[in-house]
N, C-alpha and C positions, 0 to 999 in steps of 0.2 A: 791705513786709510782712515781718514778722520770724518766723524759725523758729518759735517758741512757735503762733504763728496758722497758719503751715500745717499744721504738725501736728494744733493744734483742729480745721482744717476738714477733714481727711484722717480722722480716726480720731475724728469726733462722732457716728457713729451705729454701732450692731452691725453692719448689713451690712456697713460700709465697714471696721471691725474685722475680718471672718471674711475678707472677700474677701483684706485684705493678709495675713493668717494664712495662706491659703492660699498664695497667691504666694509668700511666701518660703519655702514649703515646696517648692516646685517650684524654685524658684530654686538651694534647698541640694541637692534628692534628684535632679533627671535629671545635674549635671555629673558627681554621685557613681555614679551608672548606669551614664552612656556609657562613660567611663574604665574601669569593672570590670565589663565587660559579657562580654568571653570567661569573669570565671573564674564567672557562671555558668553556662558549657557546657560538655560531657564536657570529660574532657582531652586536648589538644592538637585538638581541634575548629575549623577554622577556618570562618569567616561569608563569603561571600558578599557585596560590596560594591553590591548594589542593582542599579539600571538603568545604572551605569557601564561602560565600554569594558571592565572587566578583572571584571564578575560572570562567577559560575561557576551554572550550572543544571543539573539533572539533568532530563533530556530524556524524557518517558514518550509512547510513538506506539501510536497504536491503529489499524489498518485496516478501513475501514468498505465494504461494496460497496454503493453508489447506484445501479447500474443494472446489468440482464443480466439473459439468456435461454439456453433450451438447444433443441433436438432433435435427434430420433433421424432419422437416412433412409436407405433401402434405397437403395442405390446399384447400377446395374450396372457391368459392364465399363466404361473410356473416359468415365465419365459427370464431369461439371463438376458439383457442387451451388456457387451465389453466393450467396456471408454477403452481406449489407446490412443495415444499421441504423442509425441516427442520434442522437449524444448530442450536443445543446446546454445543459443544464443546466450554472448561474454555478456550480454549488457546490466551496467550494473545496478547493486541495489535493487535485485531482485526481494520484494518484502515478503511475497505469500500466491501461493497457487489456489485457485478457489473451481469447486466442482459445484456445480447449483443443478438440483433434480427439483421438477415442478411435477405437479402433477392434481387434476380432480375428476368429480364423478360424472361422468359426462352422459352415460348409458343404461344406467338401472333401468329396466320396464317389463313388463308382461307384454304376451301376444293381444292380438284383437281378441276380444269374447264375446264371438258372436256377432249378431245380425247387427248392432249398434254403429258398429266401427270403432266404437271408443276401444283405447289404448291405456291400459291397467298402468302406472306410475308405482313404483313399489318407496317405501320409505327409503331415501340416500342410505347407505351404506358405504364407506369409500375403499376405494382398496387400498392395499399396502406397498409402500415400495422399501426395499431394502437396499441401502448402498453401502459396498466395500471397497476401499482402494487396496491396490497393492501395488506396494512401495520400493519393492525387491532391489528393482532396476533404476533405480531414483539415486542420486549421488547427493545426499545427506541431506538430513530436513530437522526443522527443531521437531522433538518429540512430544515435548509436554503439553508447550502452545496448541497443538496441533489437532483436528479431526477430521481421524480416515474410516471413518464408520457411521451410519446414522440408517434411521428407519421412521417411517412415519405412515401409519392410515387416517391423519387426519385430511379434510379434503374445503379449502381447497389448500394446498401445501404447498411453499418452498423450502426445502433442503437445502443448508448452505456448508458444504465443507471446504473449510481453510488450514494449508498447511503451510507453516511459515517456517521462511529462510533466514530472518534476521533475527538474530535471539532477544527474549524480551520485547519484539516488535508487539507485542500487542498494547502494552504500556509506553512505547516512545514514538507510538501513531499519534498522542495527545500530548509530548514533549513542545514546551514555546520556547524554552530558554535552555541553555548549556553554559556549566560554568569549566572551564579549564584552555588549551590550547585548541586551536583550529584543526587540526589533525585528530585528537582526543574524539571533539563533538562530531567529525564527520566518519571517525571508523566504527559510531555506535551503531552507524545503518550499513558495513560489511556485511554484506551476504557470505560471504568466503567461497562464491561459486559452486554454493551448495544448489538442490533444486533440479540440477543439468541430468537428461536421463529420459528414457523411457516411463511414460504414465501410465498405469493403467487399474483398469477396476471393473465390477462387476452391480450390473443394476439388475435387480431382481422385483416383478413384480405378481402380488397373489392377487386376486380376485376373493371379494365380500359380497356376498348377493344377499338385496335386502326383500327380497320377499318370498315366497316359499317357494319349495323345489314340486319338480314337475310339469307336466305339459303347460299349465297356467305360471309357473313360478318366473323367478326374475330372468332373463336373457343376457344378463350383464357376461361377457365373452371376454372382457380387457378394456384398457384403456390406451388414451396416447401418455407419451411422457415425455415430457421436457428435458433434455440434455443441454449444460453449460461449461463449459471450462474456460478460465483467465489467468494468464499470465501478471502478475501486476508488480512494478517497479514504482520505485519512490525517489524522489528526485530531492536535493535535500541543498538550500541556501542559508547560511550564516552569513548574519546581519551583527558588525559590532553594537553592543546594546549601551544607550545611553536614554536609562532610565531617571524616573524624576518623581519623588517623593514626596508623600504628601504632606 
């Protein structure tokens, strides 16, 4: 078959005329693209080399809370109040469980003395609260990052314990950028379904009376105390980064 006839049968009808029009339009304008592809972006702009070992992504984390509860309870002296609750939920990027104990001096006073009425105000003293988790029942948690113990008689108080599921999360809550493959930057926020389990702990609170003992002395009997727990997930988008130099 000689040139002349393949050409006839190639280019004998209009479709097959536009089709190769087009094509060699693409054939001429993407190598002319790729090649002059930085100068159209800002300048000195560099691109981001895709899902390669050496992409660069700008890292945007959102924290989301899945699960948690709170109450209030009157506490007396010596009294134990036991957290217990239970998270099985798959969902993921589970970052950190957090227990929050509040607590101030609400009650310090003496009796009435006497025919006056006035009501004796003793100097604040605050009491103490003691928190312990235990983790027995807990299906894996990072250890180091972590606090399951805390105490405080300062008043007025928040107690914050965080026990994290994502290793090093406490250093890649302020991660912006990730250098390597898309899969790399997104398994650094694996929980590995650690966290799932039974929670529980012990809140322990003592009583500090600030004014002397005795029929006149402080009346302080306990306080209220604030109980928190939260579940909190991290929701994690890569953005290919096309950074630009000063």
């Amino acid at each position: 078959m000689d040139m002349d006839t393949i050409i006839s049968k190639w280019f004998n009808t209009r479709d097959q005329q536009i089709t190769w029009a087009v094509s060699l339009v693409f054939l001429i304008i993407f190598p002319i693209y790729f090649a002059n592809m930085a100068s159209f972006l800002p300048d000195n702009a560099v691109v981001g080399s895709g899902g390669s070992a050496g992409s660069m992504w700008s890292v945007e984390l959102a924290e989301i809370d899945v699960a948690g509860d709170s109450e209030t309870v009157d506490m007396a002296d010596e009294e134990i109040f036991e957290l217990e609750f239970s998270y099985n939920d798959m969902v993921p990027n589970i970052a950190y469980v957090e227990i929050i104990v509040s607590h101030d001096e609400t009650n310090e006073r003496g009796p009435t003395p006497g025919p006056t009425g006035q009501v004796a105000n003793w100097p604040d003293q605050c009491d103490t609260v003691d928190v312990e988790l235990n983790m027995e029942d807990v299906d894996g948690w990072q250890m180091d990052t972590s606090t399951t113990t805390s105490s405080s008689s300062d008043c007025p108080s928040v107690q914050v314990l965080r026990v994290e599921m994502i290793e090093n999360y406490s250093l890649l809550s302020g991660l912006s950028s990730c250098e390597g493959k898309m899969s790399y930057c997104m398994s650094l926020f694996n929980d590995g379904n650690l966290g799932r389990g039974d929670w529980a702990g012990d809140i322990t609170l003592t009583v500090n009376t600030g004014g002397p003992n005795g029929p006149t002395g402080n009346r302080d009997d306990g306080e209220s105390v604030k109980i928190e727990w939260r579940v909190v997930s991290v929701q994690v988008d890569l953005v290919p980064d096309v950074s630009i130099e000063a």
